[in-house]
C-alpha positions as CSV (number, residue, x, y, z in Angstrom):
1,X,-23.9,-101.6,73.6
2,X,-20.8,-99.6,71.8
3,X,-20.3,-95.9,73.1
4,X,-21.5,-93.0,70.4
5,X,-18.5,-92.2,68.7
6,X,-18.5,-88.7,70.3
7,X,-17.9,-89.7,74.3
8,X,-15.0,-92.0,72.4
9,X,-12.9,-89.4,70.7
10,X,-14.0,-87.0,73.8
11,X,-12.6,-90.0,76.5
12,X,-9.3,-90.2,73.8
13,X,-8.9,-86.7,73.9
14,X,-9.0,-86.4,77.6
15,X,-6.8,-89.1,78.1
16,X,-4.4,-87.7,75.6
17,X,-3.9,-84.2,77.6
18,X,-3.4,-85.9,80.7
19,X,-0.7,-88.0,79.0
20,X,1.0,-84.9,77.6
21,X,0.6,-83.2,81.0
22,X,2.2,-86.6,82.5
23,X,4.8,-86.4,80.1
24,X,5.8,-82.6,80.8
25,X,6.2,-83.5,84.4
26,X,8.1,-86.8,83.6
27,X,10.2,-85.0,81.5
28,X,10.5,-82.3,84.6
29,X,11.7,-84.5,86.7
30,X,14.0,-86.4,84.8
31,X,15.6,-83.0,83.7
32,X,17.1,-82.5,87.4
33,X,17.6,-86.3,88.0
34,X,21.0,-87.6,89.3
35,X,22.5,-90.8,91.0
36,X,25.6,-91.4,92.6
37,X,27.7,-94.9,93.2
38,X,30.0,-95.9,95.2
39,X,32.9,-98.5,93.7
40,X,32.7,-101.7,95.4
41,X,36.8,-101.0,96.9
42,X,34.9,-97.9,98.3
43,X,37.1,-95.4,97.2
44,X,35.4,-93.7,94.5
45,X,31.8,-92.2,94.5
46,X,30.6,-91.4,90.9
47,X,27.2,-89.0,90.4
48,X,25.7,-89.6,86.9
49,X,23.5,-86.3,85.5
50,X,19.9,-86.5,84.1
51,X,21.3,-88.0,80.0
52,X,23.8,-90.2,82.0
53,X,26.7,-87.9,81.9
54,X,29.0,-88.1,84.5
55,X,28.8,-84.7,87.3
56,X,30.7,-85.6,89.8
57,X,33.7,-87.9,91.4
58,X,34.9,-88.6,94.4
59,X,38.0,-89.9,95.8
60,X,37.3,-91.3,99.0
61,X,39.7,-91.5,101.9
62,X,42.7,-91.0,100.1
63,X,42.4,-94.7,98.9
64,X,43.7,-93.2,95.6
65,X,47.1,-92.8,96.9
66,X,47.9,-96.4,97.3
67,X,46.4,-97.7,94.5
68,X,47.9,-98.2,90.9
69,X,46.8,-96.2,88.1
70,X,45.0,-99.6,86.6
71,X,43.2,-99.5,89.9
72,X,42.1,-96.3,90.6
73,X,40.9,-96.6,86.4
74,X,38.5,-99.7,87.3
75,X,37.1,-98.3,90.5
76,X,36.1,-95.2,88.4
77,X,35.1,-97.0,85.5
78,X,32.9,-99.1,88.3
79,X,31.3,-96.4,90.3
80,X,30.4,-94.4,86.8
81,X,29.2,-97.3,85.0
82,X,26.9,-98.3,88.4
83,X,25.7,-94.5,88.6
84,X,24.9,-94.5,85.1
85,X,22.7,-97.4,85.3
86,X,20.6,-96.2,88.2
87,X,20.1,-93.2,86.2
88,X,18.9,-95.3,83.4
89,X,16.9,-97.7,84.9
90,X,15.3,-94.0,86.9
91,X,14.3,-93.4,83.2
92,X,13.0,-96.4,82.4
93,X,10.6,-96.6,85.4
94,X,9.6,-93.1,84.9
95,X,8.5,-93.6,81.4
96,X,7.4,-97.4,82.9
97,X,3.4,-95.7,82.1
98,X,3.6,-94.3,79.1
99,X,4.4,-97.9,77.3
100,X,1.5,-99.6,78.3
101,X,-2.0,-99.0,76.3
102,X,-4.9,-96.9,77.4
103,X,-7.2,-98.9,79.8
104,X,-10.0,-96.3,78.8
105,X,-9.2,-95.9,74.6
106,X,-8.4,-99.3,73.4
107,X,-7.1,-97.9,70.6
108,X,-4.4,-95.9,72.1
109,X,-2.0,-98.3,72.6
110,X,1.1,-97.2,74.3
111,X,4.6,-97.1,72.5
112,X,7.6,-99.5,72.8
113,X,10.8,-99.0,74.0
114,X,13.7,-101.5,73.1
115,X,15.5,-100.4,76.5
116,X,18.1,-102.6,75.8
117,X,18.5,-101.3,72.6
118,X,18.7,-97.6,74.2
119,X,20.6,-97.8,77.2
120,X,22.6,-101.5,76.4
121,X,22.1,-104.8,78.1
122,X,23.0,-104.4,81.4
123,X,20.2,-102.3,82.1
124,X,17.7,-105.0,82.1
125,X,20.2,-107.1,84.4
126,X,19.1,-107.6,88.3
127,X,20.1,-104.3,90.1
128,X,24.0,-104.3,91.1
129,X,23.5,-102.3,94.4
130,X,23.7,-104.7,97.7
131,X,27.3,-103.5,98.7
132,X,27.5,-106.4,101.0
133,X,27.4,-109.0,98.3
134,X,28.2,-112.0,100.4
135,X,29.4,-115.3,98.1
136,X,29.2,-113.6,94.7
137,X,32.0,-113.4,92.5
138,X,35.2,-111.0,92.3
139,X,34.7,-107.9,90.3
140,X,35.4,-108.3,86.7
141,X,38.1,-105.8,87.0
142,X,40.1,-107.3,89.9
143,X,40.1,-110.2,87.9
144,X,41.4,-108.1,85.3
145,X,44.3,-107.0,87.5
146,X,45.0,-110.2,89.1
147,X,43.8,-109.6,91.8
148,X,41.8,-112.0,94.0
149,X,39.6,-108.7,95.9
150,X,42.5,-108.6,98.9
151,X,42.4,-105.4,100.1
């Protein structure tokens, strides 16, 4: 037997305030969110801000010194684009609830996000963060310096 129409809308209504509350502390949270990365030459550490801007850099070790400009470029370029990613794929899982439908209101279905779309492909790629990354291939930018990852 259906429910009265009443305990429906009264069910949707609940649910929607404790979506909106969800939301505000979501949205909380995400306002004071940051990640850092390290390059994978480990001399820069890049911290991405809560919209993906970049907050902070570090030049580890004074590797910088002995490195070319083209170098010390890419390992920021690396460490920046990897901090940038955790922050968005922080965002996606955050907001991970809010896309699926209402178990309780059928008709509230929950919206879509084209992730890709908002944040660019390599979001949606397999995380990037095992440092010790055994067998796998040479950075694309060695390979754009010629370099075979010597150190």
């Amino acid at each position: 037997m259906t429910e009265p129409l009443e305990k429906r809308l009264e069910k949707a209504m609940a649910e929607l305030q404790e979506a909106q509350e969800a939301v505000a502390r979501t949205e909380r949270e995400l306002r004071t969110a940051s990640f850092t990365a390290l390059s994978s030459d480990r001399a820069v550490r890049a911290t991405a801000g809560p919209q993906g801007e970049l907050t902070k850099i570090d030049f580890l070790e004074y590797k910088y010194r002995d490195m070319s400009p083209q170098e010390l470029a890419a390992s920021v370029l690396e460490a920046s684009g990897a901090a940038r990613r955790k922050m968005n794929r922080h965002v996606m899982k955050a907001m991970e609830p809010f896309t699926e439908p209402s178990s309780n209101v059928p008709e509230l279905k929950g919206f879509e996000m084209d992730w890709e779309r908002v944040f660019g492909p390599e979001v949606l790629r397999e995380d990037d963060e095992n440092p010790a990354r055994e067998g796998q291939a040479t950075p694309v930018w060695r390979d754009a310096l010629g370099e075979e990852g010597e150190d």
